[in-house]
Each structure stands twice: as structure tokens, then as C-alpha cells.
N, C-alpha and C positions, 0 to 999 in steps of 0.2 A: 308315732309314725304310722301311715296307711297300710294299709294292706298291699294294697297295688306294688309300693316300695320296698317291701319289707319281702314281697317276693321277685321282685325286681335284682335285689339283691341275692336272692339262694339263688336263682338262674344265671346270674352275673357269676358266684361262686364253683356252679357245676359248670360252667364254660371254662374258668380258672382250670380246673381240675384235669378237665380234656384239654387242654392246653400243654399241662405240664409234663400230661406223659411223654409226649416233646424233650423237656426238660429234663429227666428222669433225679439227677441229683444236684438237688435243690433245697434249701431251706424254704419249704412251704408255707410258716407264715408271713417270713420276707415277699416272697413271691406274691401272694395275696394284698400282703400292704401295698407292693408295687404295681398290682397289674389293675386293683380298687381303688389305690388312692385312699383305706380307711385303714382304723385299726384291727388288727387279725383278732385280736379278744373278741370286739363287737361283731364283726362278721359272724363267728364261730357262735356268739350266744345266739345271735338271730336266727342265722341257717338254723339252730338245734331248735328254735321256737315254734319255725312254719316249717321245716319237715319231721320233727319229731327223732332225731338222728344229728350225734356231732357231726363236724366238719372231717372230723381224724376217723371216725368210723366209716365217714359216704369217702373218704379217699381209700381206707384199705381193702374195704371191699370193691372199688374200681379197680384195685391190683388185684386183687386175689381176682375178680373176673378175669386180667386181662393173665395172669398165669396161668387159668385155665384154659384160657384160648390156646395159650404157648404152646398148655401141654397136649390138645386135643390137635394142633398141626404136626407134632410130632418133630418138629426140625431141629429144636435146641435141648440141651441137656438139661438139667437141673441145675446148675452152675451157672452154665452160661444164661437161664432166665433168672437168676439171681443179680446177676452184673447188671444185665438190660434194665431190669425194674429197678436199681436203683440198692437191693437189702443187702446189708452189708458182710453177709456168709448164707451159704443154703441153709444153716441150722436157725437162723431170724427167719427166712421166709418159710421154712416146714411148721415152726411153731405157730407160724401167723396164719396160713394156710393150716392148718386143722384146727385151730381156736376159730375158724370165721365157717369153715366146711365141717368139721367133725372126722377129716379125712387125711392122712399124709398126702401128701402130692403125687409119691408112687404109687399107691391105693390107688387112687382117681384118675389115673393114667390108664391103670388097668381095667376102671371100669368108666370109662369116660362119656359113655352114651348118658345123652340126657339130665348132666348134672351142670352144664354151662347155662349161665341167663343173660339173655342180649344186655348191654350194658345201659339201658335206657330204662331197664325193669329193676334196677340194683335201688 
């Protein structure tokens, strides 16, 4: 397969991605087969070929960016950006959130200057 297509396809995959936040609970590799037309295995190998990153890592770090946005507006609780994103108790998203930040979620609330990255930079 060319080049051209093969990132034709990770840009097709990162629009999927901004799409779903839309969707928040979802089986994402259904979602994928459905909104591509291919199969979520081959998508997943490919993406990981030309960005150097799975599929499952550029999605959770798109969450954990958009958590730290949550928590940098300050409007919602811990809980309730739990529900919104989709993780199915705050103790799934604190551990995903510090395996991805090195941070609890509270930690990073309290020092929230300059540790968010536009999501284009993820």
C-alpha cells in the first residue's frame, strides 16, 4: 500500500477519534469498522506503522487531554468527568490519568498551569 493511503487512512482514524468524543460510550473498534468500512485489527496495525503509537494509546491520551481540560475549567467534579468521558468509575480514570500524566487528577487540578497540550499536539 502507498504512502499517500496508508496515511490517508491514520487521518481518516484521528477524525474517527474526534468524532466519538460525540459518542462517548461506545465500542470503538465497532465504531471504527463502521464509520471506515475496514477492519479495526488492520486500521490499528497501520495507524501504529505511520505514527509510531496504537490506536488505544492516541485514543486515551485524547481523553486524558480532554480530562485535563475538564479539570483546568473547573466546572465538573471528578465523577461527573468520569460519567462524561465514558470510564466506568473515577478509580479507572485516576489510574489512567497518572499512568499517562505521572499525576493524580487532584495533584493536576492543583497545579494546572502549563501541563495541558492543545489536542492537535497529543
Amino acid at each position: 500500500m502507498n504512502l499517500f493511503i496508508r496515511n490517508m487512512v491514520c487521518i481518516r482514524c484521528i477524525m474517527v477519534v474526534q468524532q466519538v468524543f460525540e459518542e462517548i460510550k461506545i465500542n470503538y473498534s465497532t465504531y471504527f469498522e463502521e464509520q471506515l468500512n475496514r477492519d479495526y485489527t488492520y486500521m490499528s496495525n497501520l495507524f501504529s506503522e505511520v505514527t509510531g503509537t496504537t490506536l488505544e494509546k492516541y485514543i486515551i491520551n485524547q481523553k486524558i487531554e480532554r480530562v485535563k481540560e475538564l479539570l483546568v475549567y473547573d466546572e465538573l467534579t471528578l465523577n461527573e468527568i468520569a460519567s462524561e468521558l465514558g470510564y466506568s468509575s473515577l478509580a479507572y480514570l485516576s489510574v489512567q490519568f497518572k499512568k499517562v500524566t505521572g499525576l493524580t487528577p487532584a495533584h493536576f487540578k492543583k497545579i494546572k498551569d502549563n501541563k495541558r497540550k492543545p489536542l492537535d499536539q497529543v
